[in-house]
N, CA, C and O atoms as a Tinker XYZ file with bonds, in Angstrom:
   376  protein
     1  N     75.707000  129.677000   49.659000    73     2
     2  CA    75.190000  128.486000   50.280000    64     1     3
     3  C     76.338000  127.696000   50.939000    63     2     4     5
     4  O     77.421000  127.428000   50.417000    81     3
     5  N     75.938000  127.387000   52.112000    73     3     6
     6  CA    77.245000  126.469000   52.915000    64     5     7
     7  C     76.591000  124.846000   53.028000    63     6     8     9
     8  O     75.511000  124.452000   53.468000    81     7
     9  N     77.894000  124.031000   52.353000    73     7    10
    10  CA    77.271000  122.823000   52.268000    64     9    11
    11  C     77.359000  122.242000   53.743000    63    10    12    13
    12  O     78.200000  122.570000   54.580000    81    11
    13  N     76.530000  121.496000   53.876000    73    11    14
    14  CA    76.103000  120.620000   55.742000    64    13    15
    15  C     76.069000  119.309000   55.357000    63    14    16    17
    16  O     75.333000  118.963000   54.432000    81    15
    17  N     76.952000  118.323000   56.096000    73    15    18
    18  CA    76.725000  116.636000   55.693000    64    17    19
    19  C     75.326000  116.120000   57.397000    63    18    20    21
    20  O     75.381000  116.196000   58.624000    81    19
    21  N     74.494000  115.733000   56.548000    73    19    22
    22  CA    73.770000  115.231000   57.993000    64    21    23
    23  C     73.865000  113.772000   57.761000    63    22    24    25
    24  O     73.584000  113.335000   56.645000    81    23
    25  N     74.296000  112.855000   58.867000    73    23    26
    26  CA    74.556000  111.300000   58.919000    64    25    27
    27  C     73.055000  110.973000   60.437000    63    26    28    29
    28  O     72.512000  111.759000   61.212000    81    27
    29  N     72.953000  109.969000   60.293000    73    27    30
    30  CA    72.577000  109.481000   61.541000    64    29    31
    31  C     72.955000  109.594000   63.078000    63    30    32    33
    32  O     74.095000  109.192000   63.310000    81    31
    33  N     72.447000  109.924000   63.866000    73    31    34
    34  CA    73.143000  110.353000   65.450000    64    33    35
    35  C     73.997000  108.927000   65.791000    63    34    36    37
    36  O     73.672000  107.892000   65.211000    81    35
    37  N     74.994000  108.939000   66.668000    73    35    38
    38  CA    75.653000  107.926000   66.778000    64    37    39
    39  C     74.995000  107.032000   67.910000    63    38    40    41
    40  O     73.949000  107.440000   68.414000    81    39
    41  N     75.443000  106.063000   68.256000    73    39    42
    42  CA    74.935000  105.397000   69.390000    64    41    43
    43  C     75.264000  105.811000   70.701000    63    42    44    45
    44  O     74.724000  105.318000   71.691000    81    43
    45  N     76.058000  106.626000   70.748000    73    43    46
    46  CA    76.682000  107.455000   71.891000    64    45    47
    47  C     76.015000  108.472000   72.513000    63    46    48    49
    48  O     75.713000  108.800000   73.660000    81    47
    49  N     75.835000  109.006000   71.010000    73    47    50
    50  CA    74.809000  110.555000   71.726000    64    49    51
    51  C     73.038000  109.554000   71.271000    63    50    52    53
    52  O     72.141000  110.394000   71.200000    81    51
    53  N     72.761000  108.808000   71.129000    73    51    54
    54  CA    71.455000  108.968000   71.370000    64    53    55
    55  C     71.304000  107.920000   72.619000    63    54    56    57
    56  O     70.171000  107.704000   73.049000    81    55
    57  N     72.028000  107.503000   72.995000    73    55    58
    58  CA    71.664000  106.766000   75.043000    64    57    59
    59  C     72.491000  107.312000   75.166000    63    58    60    61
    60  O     73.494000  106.618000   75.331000    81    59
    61  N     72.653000  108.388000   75.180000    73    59    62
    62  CA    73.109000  109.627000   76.587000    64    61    63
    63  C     72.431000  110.142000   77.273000    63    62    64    65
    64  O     71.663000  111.010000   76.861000    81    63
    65  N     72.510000  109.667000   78.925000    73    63    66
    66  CA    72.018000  110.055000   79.647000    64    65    67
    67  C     72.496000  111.152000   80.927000    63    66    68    69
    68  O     73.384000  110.684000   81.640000    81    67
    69  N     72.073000  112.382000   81.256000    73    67    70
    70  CA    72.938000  113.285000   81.496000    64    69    71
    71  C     72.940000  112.212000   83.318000    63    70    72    73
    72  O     73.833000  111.435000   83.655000    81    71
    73  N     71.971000  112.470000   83.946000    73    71    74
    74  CA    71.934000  112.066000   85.142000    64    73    75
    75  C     72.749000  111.013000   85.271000    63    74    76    77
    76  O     73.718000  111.139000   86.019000    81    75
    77  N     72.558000  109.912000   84.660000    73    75    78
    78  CA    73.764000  108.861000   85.090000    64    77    79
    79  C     75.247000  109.194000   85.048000    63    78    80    81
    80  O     76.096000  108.966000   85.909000    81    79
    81  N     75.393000  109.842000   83.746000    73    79    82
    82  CA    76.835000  110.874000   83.863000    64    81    83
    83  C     77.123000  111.184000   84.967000    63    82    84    85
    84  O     78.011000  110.627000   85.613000    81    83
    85  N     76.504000  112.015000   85.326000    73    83    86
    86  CA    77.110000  112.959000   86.736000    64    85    87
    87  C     76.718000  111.967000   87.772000    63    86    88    89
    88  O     77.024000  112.399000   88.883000    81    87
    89  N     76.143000  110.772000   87.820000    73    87    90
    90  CA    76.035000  109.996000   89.218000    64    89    91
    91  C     77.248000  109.120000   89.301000    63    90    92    93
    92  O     77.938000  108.805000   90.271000    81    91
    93  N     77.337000  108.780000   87.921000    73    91    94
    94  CA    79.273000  107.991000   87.308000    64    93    95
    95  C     80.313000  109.054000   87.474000    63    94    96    97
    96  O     81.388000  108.781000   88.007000    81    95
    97  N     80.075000  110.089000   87.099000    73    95    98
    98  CA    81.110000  110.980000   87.253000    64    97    99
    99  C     81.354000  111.573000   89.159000    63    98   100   101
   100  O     82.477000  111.962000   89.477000    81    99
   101  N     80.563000  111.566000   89.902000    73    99   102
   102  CA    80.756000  111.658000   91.391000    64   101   103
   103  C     81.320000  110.175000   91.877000    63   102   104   105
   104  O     82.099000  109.873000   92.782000    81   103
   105  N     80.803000  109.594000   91.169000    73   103   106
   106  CA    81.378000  108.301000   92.058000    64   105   107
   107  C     82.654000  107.883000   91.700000    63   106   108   109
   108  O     83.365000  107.288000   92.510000    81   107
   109  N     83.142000  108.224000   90.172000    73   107   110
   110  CA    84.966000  108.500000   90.224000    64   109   111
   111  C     85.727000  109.209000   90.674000    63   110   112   113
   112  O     86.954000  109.118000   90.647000    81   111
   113  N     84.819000  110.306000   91.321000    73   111   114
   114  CA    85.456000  111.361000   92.735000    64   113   115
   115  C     85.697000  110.909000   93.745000    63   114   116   117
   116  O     86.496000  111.443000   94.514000    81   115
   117  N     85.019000  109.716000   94.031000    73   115   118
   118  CA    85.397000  109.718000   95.416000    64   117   119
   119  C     85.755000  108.387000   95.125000    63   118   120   121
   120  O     85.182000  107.574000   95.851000    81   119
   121  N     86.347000  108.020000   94.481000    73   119   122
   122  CA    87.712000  106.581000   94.246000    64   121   123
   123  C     88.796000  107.505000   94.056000    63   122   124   125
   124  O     89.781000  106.871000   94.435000    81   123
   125  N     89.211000  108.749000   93.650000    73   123   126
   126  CA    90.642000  109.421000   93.295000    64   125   127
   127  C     91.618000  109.026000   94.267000    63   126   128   129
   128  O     92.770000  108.664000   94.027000    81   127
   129  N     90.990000  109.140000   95.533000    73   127   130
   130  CA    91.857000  109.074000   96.625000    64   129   131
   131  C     92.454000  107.792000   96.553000    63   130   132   133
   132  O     93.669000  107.683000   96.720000    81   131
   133  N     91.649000  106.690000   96.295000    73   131   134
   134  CA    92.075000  105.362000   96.445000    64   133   135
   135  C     92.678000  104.706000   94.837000    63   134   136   137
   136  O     93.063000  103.594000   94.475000    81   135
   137  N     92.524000  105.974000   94.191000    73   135   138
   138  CA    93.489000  105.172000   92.777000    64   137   139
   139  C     94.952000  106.267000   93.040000    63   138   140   141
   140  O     96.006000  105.871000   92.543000    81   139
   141  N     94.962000  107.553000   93.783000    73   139   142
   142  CA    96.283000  107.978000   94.045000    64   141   143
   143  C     97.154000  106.934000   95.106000    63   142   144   145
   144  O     98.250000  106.376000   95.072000    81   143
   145  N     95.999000  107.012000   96.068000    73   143   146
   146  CA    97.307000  105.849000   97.123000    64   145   147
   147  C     97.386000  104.776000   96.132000    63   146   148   149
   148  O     98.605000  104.613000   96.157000    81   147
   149  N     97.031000  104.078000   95.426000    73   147   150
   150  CA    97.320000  102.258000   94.218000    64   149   151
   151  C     98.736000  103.401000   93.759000    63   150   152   153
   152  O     99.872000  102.932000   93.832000    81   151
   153  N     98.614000  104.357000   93.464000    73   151   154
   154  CA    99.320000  105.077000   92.187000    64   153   155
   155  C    101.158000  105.253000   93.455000    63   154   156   157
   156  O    102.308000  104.871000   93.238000    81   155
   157  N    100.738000  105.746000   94.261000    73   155   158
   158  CA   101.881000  105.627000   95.464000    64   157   159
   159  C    102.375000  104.590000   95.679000    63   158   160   161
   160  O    103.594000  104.595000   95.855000    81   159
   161  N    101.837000  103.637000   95.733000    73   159   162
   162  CA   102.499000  102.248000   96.269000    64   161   163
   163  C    103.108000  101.839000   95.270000    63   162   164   165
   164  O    104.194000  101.303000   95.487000    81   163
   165  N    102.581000  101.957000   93.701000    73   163   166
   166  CA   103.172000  101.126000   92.511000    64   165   167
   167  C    104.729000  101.790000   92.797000    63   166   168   169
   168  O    105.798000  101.220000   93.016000    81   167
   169  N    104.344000  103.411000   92.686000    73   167   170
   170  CA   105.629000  104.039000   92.285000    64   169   171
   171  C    106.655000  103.541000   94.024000    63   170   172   173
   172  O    107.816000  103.168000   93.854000    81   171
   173  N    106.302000  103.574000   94.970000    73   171   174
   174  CA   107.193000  102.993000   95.762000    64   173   175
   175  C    108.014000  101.901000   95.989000    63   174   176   177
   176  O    109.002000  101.825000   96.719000    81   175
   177  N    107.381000  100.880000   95.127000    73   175   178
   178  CA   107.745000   99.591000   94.430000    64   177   179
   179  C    108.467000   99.542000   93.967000    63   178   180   181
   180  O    109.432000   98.927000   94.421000    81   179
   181  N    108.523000  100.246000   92.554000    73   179   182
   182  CA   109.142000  100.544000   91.769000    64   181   183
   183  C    110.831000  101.545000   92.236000    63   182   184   185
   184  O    111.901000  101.360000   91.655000    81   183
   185  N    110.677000  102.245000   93.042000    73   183   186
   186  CA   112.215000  102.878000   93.251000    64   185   187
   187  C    112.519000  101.835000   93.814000    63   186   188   189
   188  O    113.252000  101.192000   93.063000    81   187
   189  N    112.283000  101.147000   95.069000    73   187   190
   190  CA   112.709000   99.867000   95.921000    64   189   191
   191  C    113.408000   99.118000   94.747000    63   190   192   193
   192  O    114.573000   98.754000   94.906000    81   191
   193  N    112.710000   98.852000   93.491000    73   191   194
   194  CA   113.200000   97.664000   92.760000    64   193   195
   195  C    114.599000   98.172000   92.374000    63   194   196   197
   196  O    115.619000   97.485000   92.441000    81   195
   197  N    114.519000   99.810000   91.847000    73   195   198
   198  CA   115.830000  100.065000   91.106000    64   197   199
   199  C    117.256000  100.762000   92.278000    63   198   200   201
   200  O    118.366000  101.223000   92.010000    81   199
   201  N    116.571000  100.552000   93.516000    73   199   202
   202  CA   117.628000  100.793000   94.677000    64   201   203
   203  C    118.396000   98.962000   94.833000    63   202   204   205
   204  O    119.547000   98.563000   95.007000    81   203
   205  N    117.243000   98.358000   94.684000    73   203   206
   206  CA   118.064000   97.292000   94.879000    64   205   207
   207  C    119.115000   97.032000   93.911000    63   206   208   209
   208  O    120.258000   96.589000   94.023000    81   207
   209  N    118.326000   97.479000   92.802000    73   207   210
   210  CA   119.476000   96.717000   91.636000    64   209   211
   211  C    120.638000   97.673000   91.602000    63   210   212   213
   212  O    121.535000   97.054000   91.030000    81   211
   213  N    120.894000   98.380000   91.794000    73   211   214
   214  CA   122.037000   99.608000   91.958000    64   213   215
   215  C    122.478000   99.118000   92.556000    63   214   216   217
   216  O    123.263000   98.288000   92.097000    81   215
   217  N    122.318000   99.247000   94.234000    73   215   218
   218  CA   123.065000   99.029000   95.390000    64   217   219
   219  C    123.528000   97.104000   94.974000    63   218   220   221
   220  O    124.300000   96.598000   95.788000    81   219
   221  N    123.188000   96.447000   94.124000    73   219   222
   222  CA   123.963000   95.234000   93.759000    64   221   223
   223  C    124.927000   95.359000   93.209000    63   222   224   225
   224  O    125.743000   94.452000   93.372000    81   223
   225  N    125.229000   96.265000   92.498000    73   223   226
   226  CA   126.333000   96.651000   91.330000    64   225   227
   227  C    127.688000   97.524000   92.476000    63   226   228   229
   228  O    128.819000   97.090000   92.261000    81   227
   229  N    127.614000   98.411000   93.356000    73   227   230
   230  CA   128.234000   99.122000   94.103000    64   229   231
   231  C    128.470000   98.265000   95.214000    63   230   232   233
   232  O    127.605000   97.591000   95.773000    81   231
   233  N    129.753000   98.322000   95.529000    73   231   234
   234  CA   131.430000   98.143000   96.471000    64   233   235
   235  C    130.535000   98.320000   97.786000    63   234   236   237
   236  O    130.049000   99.431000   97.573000    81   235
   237  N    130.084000   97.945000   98.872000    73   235   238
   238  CA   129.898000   98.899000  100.020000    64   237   239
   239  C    131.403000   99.080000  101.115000    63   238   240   241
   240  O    132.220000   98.246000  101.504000    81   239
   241  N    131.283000  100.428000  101.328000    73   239   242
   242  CA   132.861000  100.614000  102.619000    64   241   243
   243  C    132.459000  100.654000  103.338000    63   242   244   245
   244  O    131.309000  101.073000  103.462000    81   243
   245  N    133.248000  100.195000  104.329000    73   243   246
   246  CA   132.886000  100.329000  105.729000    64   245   247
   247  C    134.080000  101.241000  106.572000    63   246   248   249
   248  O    135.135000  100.674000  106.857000    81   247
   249  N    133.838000  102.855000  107.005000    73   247   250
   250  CA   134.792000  103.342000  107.603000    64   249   251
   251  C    135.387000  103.160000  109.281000    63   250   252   253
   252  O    134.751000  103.291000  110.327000    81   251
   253  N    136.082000  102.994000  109.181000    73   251   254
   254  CA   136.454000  103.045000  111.171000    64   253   255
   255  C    136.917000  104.370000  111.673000    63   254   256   257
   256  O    137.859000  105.013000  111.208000    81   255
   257  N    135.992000  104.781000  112.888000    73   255   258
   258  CA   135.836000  105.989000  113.510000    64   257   259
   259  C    137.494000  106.008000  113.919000    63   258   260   261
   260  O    138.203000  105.162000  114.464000    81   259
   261  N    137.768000  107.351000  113.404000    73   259   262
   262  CA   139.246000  108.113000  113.618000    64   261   263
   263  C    140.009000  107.712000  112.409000    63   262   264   265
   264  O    141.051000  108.366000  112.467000    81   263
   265  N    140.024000  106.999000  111.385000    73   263   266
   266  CA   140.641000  106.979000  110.159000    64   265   267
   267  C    140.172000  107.784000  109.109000    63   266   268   269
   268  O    141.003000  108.349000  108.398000    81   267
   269  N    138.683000  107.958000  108.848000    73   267   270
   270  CA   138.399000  108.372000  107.763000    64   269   271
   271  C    137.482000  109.270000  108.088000    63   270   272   273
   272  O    137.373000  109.842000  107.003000    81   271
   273  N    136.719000  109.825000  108.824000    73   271   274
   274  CA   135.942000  110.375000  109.057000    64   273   275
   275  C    135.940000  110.750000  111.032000    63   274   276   277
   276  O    136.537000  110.213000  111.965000    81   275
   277  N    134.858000  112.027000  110.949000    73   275   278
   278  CA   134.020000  111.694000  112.756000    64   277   279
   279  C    135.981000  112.491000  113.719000    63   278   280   281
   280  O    136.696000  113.434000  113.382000    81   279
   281  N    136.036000  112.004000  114.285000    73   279   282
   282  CA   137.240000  112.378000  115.467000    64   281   283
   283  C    138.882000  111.752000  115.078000    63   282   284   285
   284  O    139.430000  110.856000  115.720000    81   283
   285  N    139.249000  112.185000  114.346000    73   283   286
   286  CA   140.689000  111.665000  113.898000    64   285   287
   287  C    141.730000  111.503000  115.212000    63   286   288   289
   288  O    141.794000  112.334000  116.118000    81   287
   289  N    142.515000  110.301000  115.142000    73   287   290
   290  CA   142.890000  110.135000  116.336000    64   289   291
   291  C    144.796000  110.543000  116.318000    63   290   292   293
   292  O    145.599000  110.546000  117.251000    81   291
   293  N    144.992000  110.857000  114.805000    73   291   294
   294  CA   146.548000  112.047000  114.932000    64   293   295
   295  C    145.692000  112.599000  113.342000    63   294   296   297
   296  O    144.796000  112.302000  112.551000    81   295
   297  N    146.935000  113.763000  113.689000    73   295   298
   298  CA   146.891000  114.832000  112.324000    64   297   299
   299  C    147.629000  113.920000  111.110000    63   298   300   301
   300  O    148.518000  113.068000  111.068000    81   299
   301  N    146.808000  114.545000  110.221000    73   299   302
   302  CA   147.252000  113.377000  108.631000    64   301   303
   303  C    148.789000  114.450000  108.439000    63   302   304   305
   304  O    149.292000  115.534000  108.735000    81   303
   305  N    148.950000  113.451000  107.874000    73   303   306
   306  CA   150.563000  113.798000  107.554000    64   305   307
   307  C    150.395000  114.766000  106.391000    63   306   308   309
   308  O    149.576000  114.703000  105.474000    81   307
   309  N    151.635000  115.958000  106.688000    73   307   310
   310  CA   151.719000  117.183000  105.216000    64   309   311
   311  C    151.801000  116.699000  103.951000    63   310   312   313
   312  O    152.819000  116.015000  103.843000    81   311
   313  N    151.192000  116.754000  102.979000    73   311   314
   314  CA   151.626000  116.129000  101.888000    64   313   315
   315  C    152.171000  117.285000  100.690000    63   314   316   317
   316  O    151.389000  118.177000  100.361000    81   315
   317  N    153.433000  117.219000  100.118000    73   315   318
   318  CA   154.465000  118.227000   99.580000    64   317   319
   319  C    153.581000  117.942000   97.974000    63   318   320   321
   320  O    153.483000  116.892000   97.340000    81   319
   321  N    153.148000  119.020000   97.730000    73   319   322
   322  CA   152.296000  119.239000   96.616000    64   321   323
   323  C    153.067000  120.189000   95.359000    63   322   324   325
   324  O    152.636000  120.825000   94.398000    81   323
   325  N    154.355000  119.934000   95.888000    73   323   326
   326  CA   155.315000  121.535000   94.993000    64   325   327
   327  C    155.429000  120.443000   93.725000    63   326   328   329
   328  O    155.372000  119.270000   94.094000    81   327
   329  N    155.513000  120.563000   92.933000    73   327   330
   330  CA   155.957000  120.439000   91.542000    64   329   331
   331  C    157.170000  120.484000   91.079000    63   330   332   333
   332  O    157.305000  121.648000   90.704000    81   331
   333  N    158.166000  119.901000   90.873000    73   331   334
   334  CA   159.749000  119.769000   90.663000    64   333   335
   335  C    159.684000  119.694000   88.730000    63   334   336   337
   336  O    159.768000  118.641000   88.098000    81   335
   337  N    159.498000  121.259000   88.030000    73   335   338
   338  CA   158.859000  121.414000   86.136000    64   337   339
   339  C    160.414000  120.517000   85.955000    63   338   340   341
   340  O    160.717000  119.458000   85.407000    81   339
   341  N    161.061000  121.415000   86.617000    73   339   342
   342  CA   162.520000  120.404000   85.495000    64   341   343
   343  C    163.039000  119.408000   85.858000    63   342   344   345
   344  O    164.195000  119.226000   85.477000    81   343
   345  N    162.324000  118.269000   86.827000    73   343   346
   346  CA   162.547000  117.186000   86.458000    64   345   347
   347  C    161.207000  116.039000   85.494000    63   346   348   349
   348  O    161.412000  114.903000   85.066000    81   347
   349  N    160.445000  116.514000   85.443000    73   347   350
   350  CA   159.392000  116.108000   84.721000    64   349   351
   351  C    159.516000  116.392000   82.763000    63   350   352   353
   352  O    158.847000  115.986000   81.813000    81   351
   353  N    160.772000  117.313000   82.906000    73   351   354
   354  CA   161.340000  117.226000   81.880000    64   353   355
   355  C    159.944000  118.322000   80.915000    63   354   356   357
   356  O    160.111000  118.376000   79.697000    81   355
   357  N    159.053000  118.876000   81.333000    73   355   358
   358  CA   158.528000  120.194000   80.560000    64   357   359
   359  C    159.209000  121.486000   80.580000    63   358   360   361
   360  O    159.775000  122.130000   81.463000    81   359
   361  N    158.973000  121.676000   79.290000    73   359   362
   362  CA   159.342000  123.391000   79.244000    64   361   363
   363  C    158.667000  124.172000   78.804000    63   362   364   365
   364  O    158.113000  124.329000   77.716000    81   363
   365  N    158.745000  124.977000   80.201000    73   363   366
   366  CA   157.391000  126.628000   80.696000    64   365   367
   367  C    157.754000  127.231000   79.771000    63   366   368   369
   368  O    156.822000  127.263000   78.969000    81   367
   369  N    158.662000  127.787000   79.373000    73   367   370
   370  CA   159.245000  129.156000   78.450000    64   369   371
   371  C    158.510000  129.141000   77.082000    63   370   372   373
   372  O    158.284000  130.110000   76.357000    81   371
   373  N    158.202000  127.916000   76.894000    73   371   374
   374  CA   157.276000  128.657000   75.449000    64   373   375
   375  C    155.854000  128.569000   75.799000    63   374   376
   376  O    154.999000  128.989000   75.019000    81   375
């Protein structure tokens, strides 16, 4: 024998109505579109807010054409990259 608990139907399933379902359920189909664009704009808001607050915290540079970038107006100077070990006072050998 398998024991079964029977309670009273809930208030849920006994005014359930299938037709209104599916007339509620089509008509939240055709709002998707207009709760994705709400859903776009929040989130566009939202990066705007945390671009601003970044870009408050950060230096801005400003480069001038032929110094740093774009058409250089002479060749940058050689820069001597050799390493002089024994005056830096290390020793390679071990």
């Amino acid at each position: 024998m398998i024991p079964v608990e029977l309670r009273e139907a809930s208030w849920r399933r006994t005014n359930f109505d299938e037709q209104s379902n599916d007339d509620n359920l089509r008509a939240e189909l055709n709002l998707v579109h207009e709760i994705r664009e709400e859903a776009r704009v929040r989130e566009e808001v939202a990066k705007l807010r945390v671009a601003r607050r970044y870009n408050t915290r950060v230096h801005k540079l400003t480069f001038q054409k032929g110094i740093w970038g774009g058409e250089r107006l002479e060749k940058p100077a050689k820069i001597n990259r050799k390493v002089n070990w024994h005056e830096t006072g290390m020793n390679l050998s071990e």
